[in-house]
C-alpha positions in Angstrom: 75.4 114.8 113.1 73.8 114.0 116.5 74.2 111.3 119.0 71.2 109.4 118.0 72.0 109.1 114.1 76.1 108.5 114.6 74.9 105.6 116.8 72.8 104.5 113.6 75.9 104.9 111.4 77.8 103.0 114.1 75.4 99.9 114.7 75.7 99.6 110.7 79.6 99.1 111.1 79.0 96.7 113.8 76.3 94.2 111.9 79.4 93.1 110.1 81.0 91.9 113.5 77.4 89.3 113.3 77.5 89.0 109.2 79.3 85.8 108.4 81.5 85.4 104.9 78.9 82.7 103.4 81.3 81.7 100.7 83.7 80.1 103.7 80.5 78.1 104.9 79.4 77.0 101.5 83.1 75.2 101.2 82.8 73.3 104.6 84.3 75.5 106.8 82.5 75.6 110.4 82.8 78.7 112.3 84.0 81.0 109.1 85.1 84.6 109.9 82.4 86.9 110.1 82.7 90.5 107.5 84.5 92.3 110.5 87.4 90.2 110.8 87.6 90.0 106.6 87.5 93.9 107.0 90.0 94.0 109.2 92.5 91.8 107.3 91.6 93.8 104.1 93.1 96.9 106.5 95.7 95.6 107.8 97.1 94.1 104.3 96.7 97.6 102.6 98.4 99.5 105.1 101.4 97.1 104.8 101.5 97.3 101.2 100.9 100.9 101.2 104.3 101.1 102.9 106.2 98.9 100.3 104.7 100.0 97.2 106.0 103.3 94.5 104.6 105.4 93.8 103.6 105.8 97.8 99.2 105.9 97.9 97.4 107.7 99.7 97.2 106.4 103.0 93.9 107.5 104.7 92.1 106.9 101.2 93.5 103.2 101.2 92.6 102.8 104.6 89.3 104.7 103.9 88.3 102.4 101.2 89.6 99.0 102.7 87.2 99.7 105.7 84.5 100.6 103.7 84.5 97.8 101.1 82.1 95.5 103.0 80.0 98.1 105.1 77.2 97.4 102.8 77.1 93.8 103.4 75.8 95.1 107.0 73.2 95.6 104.8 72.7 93.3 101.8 74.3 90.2 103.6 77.6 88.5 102.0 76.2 87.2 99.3 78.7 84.6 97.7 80.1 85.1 94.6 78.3 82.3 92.8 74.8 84.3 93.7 76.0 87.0 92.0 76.6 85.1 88.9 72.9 85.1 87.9 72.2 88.7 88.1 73.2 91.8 86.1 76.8 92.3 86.5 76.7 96.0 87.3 73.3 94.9 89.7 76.2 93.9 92.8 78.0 97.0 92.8 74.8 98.8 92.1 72.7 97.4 95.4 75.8 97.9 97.6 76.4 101.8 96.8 72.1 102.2 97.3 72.5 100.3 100.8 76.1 102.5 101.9 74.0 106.0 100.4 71.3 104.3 102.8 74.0 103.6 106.1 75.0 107.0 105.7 72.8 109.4 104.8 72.4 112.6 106.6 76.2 112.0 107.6 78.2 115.0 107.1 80.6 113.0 105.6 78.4 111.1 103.1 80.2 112.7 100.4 83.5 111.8 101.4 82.2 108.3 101.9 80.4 108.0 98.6 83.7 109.5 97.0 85.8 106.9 98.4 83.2 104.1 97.6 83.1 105.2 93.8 86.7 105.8 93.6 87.3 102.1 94.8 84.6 100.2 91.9 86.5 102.2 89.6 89.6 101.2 90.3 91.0 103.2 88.8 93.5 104.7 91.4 96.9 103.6 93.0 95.0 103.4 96.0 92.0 101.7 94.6 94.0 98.9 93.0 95.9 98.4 95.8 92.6 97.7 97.7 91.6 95.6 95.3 94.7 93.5 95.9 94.6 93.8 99.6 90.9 92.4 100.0 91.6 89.4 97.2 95.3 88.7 99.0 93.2 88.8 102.4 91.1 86.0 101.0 93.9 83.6 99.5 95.7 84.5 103.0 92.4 83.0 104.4 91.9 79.8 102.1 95.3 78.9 103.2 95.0 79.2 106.9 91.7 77.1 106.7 93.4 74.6 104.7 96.0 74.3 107.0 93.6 74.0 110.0 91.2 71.9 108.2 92.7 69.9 106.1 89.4 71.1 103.9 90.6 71.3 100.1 87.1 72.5 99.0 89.0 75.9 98.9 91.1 74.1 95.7 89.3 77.0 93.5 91.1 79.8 95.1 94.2 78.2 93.8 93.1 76.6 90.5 93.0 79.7 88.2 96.2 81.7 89.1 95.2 85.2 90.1 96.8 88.6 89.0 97.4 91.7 91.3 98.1 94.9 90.5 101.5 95.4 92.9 104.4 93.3 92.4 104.5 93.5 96.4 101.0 91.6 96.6 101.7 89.1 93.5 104.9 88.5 95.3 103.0 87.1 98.4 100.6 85.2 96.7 103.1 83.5 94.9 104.6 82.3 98.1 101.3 81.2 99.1 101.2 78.7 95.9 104.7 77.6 96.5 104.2 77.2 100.6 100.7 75.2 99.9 102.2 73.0 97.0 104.7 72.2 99.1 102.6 71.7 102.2 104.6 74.4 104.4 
């Protein structure tokens, strides 16, 4: 891969430094994150639970995956979840893997990319679910700061419909979440 088309690959990954999470601006919140910092979090949570949870994942596929989760959205935008609702179900996961073949495309290591990416919508992994847990635990985590900085409670749904998570270590912290924000800790 030359210079010219790793700095392609690279501007990609930094569009999501400029790509705001809509879904926080929808519910009031001024300023919201942008797709980096969610990125980030979605890291940072995944490598921590990767070092609680058994049977121990693997760690550069979990990391792999949490990075490349929301690359796309470089692409597509974050479109909110309640967009998504009034299009083919498969039609999300289906745009996002066309625009992440797109971002990396004569990459050497498309295929490991594309691998990763696949492995993660199935979730069908260790790693893969505990992905899954670390990128919906990031966003709790985030509804709770905002409410706390805020006041805002137009982030009520997050907390309305009890979620599940595939690692006792993630449902653990979420629950903690509930109890801290019922009792206004």
């Amino acid at each position: 891969m030359n210079g010219p088309d790793l700095l392609e690959l690279l501007l990609h990954g930094n569009q999501l430094k400029r790509t705001a999470r809509t879904g926080w601006a929808q519910r009031g919140i001024a300023n919201p994150e942008d797709v980096a910092a969610h990125s980030y979090g979605v890291a940072f949570t995944a490598l921590a639970l990767a070092e609680l949870v058994a049977p121990r994942p693997d760690l550069s596929a979990v990391l792999a995956m949490a990075l490349l989760h929301d690359l796309p959205e470089g692409v597509t935008s974050d479109i909110p979840t309640p967009a998504w609702r009034y299009l083919p179900r498969s039609e999300k996961k289906g745009a996002e893997r066309r625009a992440l073949e797109d971002i990396v495309a004569g990459a050497p290591f498309a295929p490991a990319f594309l691998r990763w990416w696949d492995e993660l919508v199935a979730n069908e992994t260790v790693e893969a679910r505990l992905v899954h847990d670390a990128d919906k635990l990031d966003q709790v985590l985030q509804a709770y700061v905002y409410e706390r900085q805020t006041g805002n409670r137009q982030l009520a749904e997050f907390w309305t419909n009890p979620h599940v998570f595939h690692t006792a270590e993630a449902q653990a912290v979420y629950d903690e979440l509930v109890r801290r924000r019922a009792t206004g800790e």
